[in-house]
N, C-alpha and C positions, 0 to 999 in steps of 0.2 A: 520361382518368383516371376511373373507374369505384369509385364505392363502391355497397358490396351490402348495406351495413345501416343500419336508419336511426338507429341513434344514431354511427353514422361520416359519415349524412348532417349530422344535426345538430353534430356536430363542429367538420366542417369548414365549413360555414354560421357558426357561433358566430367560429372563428379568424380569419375571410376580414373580419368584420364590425370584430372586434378591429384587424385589419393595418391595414383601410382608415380608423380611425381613427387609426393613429399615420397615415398617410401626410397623412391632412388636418391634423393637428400638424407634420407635415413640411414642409405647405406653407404653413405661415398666417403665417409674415412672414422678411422675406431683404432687404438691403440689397443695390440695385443700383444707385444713384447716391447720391455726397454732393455738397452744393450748398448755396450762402450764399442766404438771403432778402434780396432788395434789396426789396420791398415787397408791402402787402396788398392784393389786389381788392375782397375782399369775404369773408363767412364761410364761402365753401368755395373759392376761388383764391386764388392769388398768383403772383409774378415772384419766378423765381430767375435768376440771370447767366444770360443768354445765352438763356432760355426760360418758360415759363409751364407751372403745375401745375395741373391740378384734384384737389380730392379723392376719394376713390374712393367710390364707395356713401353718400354721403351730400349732403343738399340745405339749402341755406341762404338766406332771403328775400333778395332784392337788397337794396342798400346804402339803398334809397329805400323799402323797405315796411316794414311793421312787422315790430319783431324782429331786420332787417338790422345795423342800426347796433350791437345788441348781439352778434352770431353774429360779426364783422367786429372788433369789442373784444376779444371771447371768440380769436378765429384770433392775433389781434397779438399778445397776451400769451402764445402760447404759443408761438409761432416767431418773431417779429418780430424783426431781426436776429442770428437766428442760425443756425447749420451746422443744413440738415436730413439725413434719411437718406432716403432714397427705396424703397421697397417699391413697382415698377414694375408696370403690367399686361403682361403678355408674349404672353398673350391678342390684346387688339384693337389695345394698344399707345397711340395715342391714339384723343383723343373729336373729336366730329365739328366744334369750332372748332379742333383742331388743336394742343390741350393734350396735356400730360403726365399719365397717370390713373393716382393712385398714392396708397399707403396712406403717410403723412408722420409720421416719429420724430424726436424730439431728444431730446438724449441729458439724462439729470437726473443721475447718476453715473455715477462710471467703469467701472460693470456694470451700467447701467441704462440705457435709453433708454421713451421714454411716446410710448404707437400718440394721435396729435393727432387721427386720424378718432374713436375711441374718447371720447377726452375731451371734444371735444365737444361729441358724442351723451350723455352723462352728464351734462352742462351743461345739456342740454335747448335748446340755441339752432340745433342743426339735426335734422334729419331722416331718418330711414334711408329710404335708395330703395336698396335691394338689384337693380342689374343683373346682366342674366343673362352679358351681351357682355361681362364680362371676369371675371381668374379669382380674383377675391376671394371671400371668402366670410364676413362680418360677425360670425356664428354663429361664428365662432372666434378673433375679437378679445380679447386680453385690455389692459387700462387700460395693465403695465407689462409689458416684456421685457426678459429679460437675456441681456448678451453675454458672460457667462463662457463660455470656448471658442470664441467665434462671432463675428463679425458681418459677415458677406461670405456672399453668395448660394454661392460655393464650398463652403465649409462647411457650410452647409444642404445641400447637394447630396451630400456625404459621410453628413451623417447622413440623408438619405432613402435613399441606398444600403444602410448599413448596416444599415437598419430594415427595409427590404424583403429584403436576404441574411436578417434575422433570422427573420423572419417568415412566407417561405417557405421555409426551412429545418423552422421546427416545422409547417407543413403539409404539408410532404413524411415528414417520422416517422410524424405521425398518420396518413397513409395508408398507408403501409408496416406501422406494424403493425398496424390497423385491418384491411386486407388479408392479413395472414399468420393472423391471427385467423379472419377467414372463410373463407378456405384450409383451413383445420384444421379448420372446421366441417362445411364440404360435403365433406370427405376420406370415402372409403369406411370405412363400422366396423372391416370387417375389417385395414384397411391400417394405420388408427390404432393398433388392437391390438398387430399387431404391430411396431411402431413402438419398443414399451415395453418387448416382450417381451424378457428375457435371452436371451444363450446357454447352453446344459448345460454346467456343471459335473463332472466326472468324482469320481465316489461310492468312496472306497477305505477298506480296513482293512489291519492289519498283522499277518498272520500269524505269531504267536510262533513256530513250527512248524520252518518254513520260512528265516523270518526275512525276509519278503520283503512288500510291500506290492502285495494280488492290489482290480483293479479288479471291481466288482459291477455296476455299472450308472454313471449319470449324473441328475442333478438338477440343477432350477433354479426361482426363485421370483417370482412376477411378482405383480401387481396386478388383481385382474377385478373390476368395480363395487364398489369399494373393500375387496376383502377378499383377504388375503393367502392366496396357493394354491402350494403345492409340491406339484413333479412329479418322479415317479420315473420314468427309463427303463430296464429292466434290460439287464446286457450278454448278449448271444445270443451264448458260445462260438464259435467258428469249429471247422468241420469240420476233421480235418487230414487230409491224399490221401496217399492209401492208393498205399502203394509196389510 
């Protein structure tokens, strides 16, 4: 795909920049597992049935330094027996003792659920360590999410579809007529011209005389650097052969 002008370059630079921010909205949270908390580690783990979580992107003193004992208060109160949602890495999948690395919601209303890595980071009792090895991305946390229409990675997956059909959909217009634009620009003058130019018109009167309606010539009116020009052709009789 070739663009030839530089404000179709910057267009389509501007649009591309726009898409790829809805697509990081498209991917900043998705439930892929629900699971009960049987209990807390510490202010960034816990035990759900059957497995162990860490949280994503963030770091909490152990339960024996300072600060621990409150990041570990802070964690309980906000999941401690209850349903969490799991925002899975898909990425590395887990960390290297063989946890679960995952962005952890519970729900606060029936159209709300609260990102707990978010909360608290807000609380101040843990730490942003932004890794690079999975595919989170912090810078796009918000406190509260809501599940009107949603909350299954599926559905997430439908609207990054539809956001991406949307989105290059308007970068395929903007080059097309961006394109046809400059087409028309490097077109020969001559070719443009006549592009615009009418056809003749046939010039008559009506001979009372006769009573008959005798053609003179032809005419027709066109545009030339903006000023209106009519053109006479006259008609050239035809010889008639001689018997």
């Amino acid at each position: 795909m070739v663009i030839r002008s530089k404000k179709g370059v910057i267009t389509f630079l501007l649009l591309t920049c726009i898409l790829s921010q809805f697509i990081v909205i498209a991917f900043a949270w998705e439930f892929d597992k629900t699971a009960s908390v049987t209990s807390v580690i510490d202010g960034d783990s816990f035990y759900i049935t059957g497995d162990e979580v860490r949280l994503a992107d963030v770091s909490a003193p152990e339960w024996d330094e300072s600060g621990g004992s409150a990041a570990t208060s802070a964690l309980k109160g906000l999941i401690s027996g209850k349903t969490v949602y799991l925002d899975t890495d898909q990425k590395t999948g887990r960390g290297p003792y063989g946890r679960l690395i995952a962005v952890v919601y519970v729900k606060t209303s029936s159209t709300q659920y609260i990102n707990v890595n978010k909360a608290l980071l807000n609380q101040r009792v843990v730490s942003l360590t932004d890794y690079t090895n999975n595919e989170f991305n912090p810078s796009t946390w918000t406190l509260y999410v809501s599940s009107t229409g949603s909350s299954s990675s599926n559905v997430q997956g439908s609207r990054l579809g539809i956001t991406l059909f949307i989105g290059i959909g308007i970068l395929i217009i903007i080059y097309l007529r961006q394109n046809m634009k400059t087409r028309r620009k490097h077109r020969p003058q001559g070719l443009r011209e006549r592009e615009h130019i009418p056809s003749w018109k046939p010039l008559t009167f009506t001979d009372k005389t006769v009573r008959e309606k005798i053609t003179v010539g032809s005419w027709r009116s066109n545009y030339v650097g903006g000023e209106r020009r009519v053109s006479f052709r006259p008609r050239v009789p035809r010889a008639r052969a001689r018997r």
